[in-house]
C-alpha positions as CSV (number, residue, x, y, z in Angstrom):
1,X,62.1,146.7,-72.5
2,X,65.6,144.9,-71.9
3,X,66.2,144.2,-68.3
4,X,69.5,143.5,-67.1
5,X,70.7,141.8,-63.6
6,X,73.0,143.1,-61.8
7,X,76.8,141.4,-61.9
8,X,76.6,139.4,-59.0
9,X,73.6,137.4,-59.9
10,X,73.1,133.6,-60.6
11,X,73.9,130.6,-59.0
12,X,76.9,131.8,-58.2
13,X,76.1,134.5,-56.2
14,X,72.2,133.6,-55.1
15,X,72.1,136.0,-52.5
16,X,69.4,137.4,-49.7
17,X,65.8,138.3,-50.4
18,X,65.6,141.9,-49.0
19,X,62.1,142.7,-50.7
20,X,64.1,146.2,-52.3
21,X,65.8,146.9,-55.0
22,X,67.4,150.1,-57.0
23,X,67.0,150.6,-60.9
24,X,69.4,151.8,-63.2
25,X,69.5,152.5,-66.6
26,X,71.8,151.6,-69.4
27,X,74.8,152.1,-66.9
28,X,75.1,149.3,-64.3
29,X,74.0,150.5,-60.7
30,X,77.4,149.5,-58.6
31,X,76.2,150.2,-54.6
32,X,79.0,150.1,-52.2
33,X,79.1,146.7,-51.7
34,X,79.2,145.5,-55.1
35,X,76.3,144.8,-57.6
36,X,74.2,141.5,-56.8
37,X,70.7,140.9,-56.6
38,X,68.8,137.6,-55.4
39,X,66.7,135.8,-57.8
40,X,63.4,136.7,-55.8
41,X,64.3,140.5,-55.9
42,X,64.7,140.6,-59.2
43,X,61.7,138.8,-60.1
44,X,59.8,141.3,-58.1
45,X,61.8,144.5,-59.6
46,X,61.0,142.8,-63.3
47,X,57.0,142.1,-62.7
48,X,57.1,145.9,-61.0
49,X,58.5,146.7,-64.4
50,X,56.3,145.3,-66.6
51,X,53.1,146.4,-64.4
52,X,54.2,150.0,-64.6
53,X,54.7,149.9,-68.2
54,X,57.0,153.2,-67.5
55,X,60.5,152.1,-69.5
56,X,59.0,151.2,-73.0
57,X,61.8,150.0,-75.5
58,X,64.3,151.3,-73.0
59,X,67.2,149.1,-71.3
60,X,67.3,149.1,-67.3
61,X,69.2,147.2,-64.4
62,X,68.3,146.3,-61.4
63,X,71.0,145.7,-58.5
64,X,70.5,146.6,-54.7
């Protein structure tokens, strides 16, 4: 599995912890607002990943 952030992530952009967030696959997910994720979210949305076991070998984003 391959995960990708979203474009607004880093330092940069370290954002909110909202406790949610959206997956997408090899095409970025762009909400309304702009793609970003926080640091936390994504560590959640990647250990999610990973304990599902559902995208083997496959590329995914995650972005609010």
């Amino acid at each position: 599995m391959f995960v990708s952030p979203a474009g607004g992530f880093g330092s940069y952009a370290p954002g909110e912890r909202r406790g949610e967030y959206r997956l997408g696959g090899d095409i970025a997910v762009q909400p309304d607002g702009g793609g970003e994720i926080s640091g936390v979210d994504y560590a959640l949305g990647f250990v999610d990943l990973i304990e599902k076991g559902d995208h083997h070998r496959a590329h995914v984003n995650l972005a609010y």
